[in-house]
C-alpha positions in Angstrom: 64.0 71.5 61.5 64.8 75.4 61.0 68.1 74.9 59.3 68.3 79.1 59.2 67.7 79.1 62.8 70.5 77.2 63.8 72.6 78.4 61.6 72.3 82.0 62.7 72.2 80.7 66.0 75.8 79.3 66.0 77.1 81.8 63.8 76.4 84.4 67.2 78.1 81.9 69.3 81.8 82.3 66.6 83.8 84.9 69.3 82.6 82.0 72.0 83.8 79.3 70.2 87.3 81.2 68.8 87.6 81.8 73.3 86.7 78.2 73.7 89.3 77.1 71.5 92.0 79.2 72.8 91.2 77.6 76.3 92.2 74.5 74.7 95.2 75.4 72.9 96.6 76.9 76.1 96.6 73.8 77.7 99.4 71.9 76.2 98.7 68.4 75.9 101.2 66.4 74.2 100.4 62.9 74.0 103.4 61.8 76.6 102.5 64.3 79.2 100.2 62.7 81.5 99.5 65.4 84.0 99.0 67.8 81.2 96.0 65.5 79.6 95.1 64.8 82.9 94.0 68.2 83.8 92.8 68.9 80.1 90.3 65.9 80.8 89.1 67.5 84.1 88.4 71.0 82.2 86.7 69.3 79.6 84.6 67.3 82.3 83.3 70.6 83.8 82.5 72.2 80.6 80.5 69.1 79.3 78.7 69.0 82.5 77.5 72.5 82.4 75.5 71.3 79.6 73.8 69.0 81.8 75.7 66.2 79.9 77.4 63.5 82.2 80.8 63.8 81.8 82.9 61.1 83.6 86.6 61.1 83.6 87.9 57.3 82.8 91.5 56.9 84.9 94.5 55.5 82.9 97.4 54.1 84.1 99.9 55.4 81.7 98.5 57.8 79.2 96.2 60.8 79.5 93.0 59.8 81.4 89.9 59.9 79.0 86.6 61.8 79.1 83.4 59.9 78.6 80.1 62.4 77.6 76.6 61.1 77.7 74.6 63.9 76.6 71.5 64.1 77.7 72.3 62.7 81.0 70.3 59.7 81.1 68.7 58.2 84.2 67.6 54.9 82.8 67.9 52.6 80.0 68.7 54.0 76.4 65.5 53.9 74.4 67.4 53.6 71.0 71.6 53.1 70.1 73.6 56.2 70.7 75.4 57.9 68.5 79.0 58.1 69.2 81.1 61.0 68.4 84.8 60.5 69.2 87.5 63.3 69.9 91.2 63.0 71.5 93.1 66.1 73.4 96.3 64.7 72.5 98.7 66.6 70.1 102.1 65.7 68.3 103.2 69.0 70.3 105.7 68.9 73.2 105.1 71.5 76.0 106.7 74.8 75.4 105.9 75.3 71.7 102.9 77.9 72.6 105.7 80.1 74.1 106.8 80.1 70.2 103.6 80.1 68.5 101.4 81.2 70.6 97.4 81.2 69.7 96.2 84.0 67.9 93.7 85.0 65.3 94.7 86.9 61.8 92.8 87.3 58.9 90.3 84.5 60.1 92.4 82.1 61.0 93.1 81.1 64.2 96.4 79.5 64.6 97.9 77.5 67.8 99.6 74.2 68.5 96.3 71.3 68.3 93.9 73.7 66.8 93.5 72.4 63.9 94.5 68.5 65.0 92.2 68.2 66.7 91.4 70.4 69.8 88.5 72.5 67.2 86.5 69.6 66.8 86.3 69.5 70.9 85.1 72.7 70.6 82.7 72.0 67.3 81.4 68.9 69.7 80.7 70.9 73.0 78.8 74.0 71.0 76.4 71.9 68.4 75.2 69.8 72.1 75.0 73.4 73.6 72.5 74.6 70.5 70.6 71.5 70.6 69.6 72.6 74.2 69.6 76.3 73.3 67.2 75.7 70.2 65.1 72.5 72.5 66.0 70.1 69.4 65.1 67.0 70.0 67.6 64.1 69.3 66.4 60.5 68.5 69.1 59.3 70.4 71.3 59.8 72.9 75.0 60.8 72.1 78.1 59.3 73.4 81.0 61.3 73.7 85.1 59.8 74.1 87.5 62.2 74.5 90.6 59.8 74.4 94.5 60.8 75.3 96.6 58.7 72.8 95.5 59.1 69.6 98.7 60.3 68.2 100.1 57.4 69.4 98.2 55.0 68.4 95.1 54.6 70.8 97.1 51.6 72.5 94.7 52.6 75.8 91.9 53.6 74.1 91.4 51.5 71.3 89.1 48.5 73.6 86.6 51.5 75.0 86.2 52.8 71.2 85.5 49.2 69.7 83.2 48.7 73.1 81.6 51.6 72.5 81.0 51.4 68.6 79.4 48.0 69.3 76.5 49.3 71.1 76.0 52.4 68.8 74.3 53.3 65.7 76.5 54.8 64.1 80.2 56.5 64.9 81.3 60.3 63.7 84.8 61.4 64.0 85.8 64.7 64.5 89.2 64.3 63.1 90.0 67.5 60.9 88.3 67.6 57.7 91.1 67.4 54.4 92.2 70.9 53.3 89.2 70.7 50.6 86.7 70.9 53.5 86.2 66.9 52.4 84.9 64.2 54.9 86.4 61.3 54.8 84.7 57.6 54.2 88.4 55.7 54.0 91.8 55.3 55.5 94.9 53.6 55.2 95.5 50.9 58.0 99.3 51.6 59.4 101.5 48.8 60.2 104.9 49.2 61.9 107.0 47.0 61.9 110.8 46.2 63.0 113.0 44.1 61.6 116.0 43.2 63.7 119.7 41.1 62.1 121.7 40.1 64.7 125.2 38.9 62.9 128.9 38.3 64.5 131.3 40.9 65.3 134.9 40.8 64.2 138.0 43.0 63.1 136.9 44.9 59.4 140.7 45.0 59.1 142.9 41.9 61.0 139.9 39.1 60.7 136.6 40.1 58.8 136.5 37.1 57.6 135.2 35.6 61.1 132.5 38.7 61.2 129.0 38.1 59.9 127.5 41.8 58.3 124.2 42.3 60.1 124.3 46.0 58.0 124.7 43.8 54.8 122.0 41.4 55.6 119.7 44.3 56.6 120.4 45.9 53.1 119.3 43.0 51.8 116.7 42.8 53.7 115.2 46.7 52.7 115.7 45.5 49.0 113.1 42.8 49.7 110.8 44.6 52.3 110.5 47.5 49.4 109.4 44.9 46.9 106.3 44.3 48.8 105.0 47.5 47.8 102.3 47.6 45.3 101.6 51.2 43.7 98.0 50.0 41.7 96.5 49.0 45.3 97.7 51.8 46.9 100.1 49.7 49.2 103.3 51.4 50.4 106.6 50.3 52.3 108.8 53.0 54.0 111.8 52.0 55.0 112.7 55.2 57.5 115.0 54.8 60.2 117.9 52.0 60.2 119.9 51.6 63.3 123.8 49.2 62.7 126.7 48.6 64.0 129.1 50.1 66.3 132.3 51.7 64.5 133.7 51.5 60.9 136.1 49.0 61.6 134.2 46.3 63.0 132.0 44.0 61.5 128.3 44.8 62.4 126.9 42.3 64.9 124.0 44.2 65.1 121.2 46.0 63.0 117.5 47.3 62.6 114.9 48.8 60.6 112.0 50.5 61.3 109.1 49.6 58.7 106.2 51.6 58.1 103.0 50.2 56.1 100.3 51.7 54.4 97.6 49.9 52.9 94.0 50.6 51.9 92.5 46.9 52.3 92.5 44.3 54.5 93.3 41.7 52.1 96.7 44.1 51.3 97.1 43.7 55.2 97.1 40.4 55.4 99.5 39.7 52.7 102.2 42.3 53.5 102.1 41.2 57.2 102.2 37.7 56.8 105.8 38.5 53.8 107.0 40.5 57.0 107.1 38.2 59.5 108.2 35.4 56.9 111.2 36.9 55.5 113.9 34.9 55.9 118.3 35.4 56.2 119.7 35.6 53.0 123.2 35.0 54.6 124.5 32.5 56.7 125.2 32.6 59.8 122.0 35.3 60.2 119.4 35.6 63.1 116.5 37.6 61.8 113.4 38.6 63.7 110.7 40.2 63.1 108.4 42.6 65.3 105.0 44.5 64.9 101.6 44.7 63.1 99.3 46.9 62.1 98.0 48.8 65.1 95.5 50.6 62.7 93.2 48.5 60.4 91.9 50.1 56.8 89.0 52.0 57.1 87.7 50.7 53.8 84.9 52.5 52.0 81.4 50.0 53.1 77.8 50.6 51.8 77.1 51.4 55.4 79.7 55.1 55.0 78.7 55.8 51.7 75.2 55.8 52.6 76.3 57.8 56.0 77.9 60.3 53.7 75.0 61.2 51.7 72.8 62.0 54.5 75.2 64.2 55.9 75.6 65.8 51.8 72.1 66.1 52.3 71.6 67.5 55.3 75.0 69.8 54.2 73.3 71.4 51.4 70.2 72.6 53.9 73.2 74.6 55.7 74.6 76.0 52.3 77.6 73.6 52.7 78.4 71.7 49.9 80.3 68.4 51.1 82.7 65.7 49.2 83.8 62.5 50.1 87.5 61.3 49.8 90.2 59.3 51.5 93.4 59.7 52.6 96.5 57.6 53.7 96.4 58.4 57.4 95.2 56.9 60.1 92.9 57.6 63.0 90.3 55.8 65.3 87.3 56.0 62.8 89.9 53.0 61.6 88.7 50.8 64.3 84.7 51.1 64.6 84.6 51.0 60.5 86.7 47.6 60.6 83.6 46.4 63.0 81.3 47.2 60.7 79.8 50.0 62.5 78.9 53.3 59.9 81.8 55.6 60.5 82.2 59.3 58.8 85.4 61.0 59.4 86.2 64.6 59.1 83.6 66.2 60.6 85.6 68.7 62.5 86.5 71.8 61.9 88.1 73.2 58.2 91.8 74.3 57.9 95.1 73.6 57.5 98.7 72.4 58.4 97.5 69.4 60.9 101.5 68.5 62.6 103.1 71.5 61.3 103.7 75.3 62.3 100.8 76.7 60.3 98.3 74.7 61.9 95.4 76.8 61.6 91.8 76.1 61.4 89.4 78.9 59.9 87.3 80.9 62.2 84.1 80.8 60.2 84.0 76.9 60.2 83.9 76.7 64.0 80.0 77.7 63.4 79.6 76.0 60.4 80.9 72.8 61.5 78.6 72.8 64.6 75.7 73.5 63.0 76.3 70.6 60.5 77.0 68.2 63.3 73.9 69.6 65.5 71.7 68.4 62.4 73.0 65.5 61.8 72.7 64.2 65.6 68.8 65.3 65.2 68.1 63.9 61.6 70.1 60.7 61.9 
């Protein structure tokens, strides 16, 4: 294919794709506000459909509802597995923060609540489909779109239609930010939460304690132990960071809780944490321990299948003038799931920039085209 083409192609489209992505970021959608994602889902439906894609909105319940893309419209049968690119609307933003940070562009940057995480690689998506049209490039296959609502918290709704999905494709690209480097990313930390709850006995701290059982005391226990299951040379971490106990200073705690998070880069490290979790035991007498949780996020662990993924997108990179790197990082997303089928996942293919959950968020203008143009390629080469 004319690699030079495209690129200059996209590279006109930049001042449509900085407007497209300030269309998104002006429509708040923080993960708990369903008539916000709602309506997000229904602009994104007409946008993808005046591409001639069909764009279907998938109702939920409870969350956001979802946004299914099969691009080209097909009228029959596939002829060969799609290729499924995944995207979520949902920020970590709650409504009102564009009225403090509002979107705007300076020095090539454009910043905005959910630019950079991940509303830019919505954009990225819609713009390398509309030059694959615009340049009558042929794709292989046909490509499956999910535009989900809950990633941010955890693709509880979400997370059977991805794994469905996956399963009948060849191969899955995520359009999660790429790290600050510009890096994709071939592996992920699966995420476990966890809470551990001590239920003890109340009494007077000052007339009886002795008739009082410490749930606070068994719970600091407890974090002692939980923090030994950390292992720093497999990358395995424990954090310990919120504890809820008791009621006042001068009675013995009855009650008391912590909330566990879990890292872990393997599923073998899954296993074992989970199952010294859920099989602590009191350490005091008298104690009612129980246990609650998982890991709602398996590893994304580094497979043949990725790697080789990867270098066919470093490949195809270099024919763009992008020069691409591999690495992992310790959070999660849903490239976690389809790579734990099995199914070749590459990660980071959206758009380059910064401060992903913080007030610099930012992605850099120039990428937008970039970052098209390398997905554009990749859907017709692979």
């Amino acid at each position: 294919m004319n690699y030079e083409a495209l690129k200059a192609h996209l590279a006109r489209m930049q001042a449509d794709m900085v407007r497209a992505l300030q269309s998104l970021v002006e429509r708040e959608s923080p993960s708990d506000d369903k008539p916000r994602l709602d309506a997000l889902a229904h602009f994104l439906q007409g946008r993808f459909g005046a591409l001639g894609a069909e764009a279907t909105v998938l109702p939920q319940v409870e969350t956001g509802d979802q946004l299914r893309v099969v691009f080209p419209r097909q009228s029959g049968s596939w002829a060969a597995p799609p290729a499924l690119l995944l995207c979520h609307m949902d920020t970590v933003w709650p409504a009102g923060t564009l009225a403090l940070r509002p979107f705007r562009v300076e020095e090539g940057r454009a910043y905005g609540p959910g630019a950079y995480d991940m509303k830019a690689g919505i954009v990225a998506a819609e713009f390398a489909l509309r030059a694959v049209t615009e340049l009558g490039l042929r794709l292989p296959r046909p490509v499956l779109l999910l535009v989900n609502a809950d990633e941010e918290i955890g693709s509880g709704d979400s997370r059977l239609l991805i794994e469905e999905l996956a399963r009948r494709s060849q191969y899955v690209f995520v359009l999660e930010p790429p790290l600050a480097s510009g890096a994709l990313k071939t592996a992920r930390k699966g995420v476990g939460r966890f809470v551990v709850e001590i239920v003890g006995r109340a009494a007077h701290a000052g007339v009886e304690p002795e008739k009082g059982i410490s749930a606070v005391l068994e719970l600091a226990h407890q974090i002692v132990s939980l923090q030994g299951l950390a292992d720093a040379g497999q990358g395995t971490t424990i954090n310990v960071g919120v504890v809820h106990g008791g009621t006042r200073s001068n009675v013995v705690a009855a009650h008391a809780e912590a909330q566990v998070d879990v890292r872990v880069w393997s599923m073998a490290e899954a296993a074992r944490v989970a199952a010294a979790i859920k099989g602590l035991e009191p350490q005091g007498t008298g104690i009612q321990l129980r246990v609650r949780g998982g890991f709602g996020r398996p590893p994304m662990e580094r497979t043949t299948a990725s790697t080789v993924l990867f270098r066919r997108a470093q490949e195809i990179g270099r024919y763009l003038g992008l020069d691409l790197a591999e690495a992992s990082t310790g959070g999660g997303s849903d490239a976690n799931f389809t790579a734990a089928l099995g199914i070749p996942t590459l990660d980071g293919l959206g758009v380059a920039g910064d401060g992903g959950h913080a007030d610099h968020e930012h992605v850099l203008v120039e990428s937008l085209p970039e970052r098209a143009a390398l997905l554009a390629a990749l859907l017709v080469n692979l």
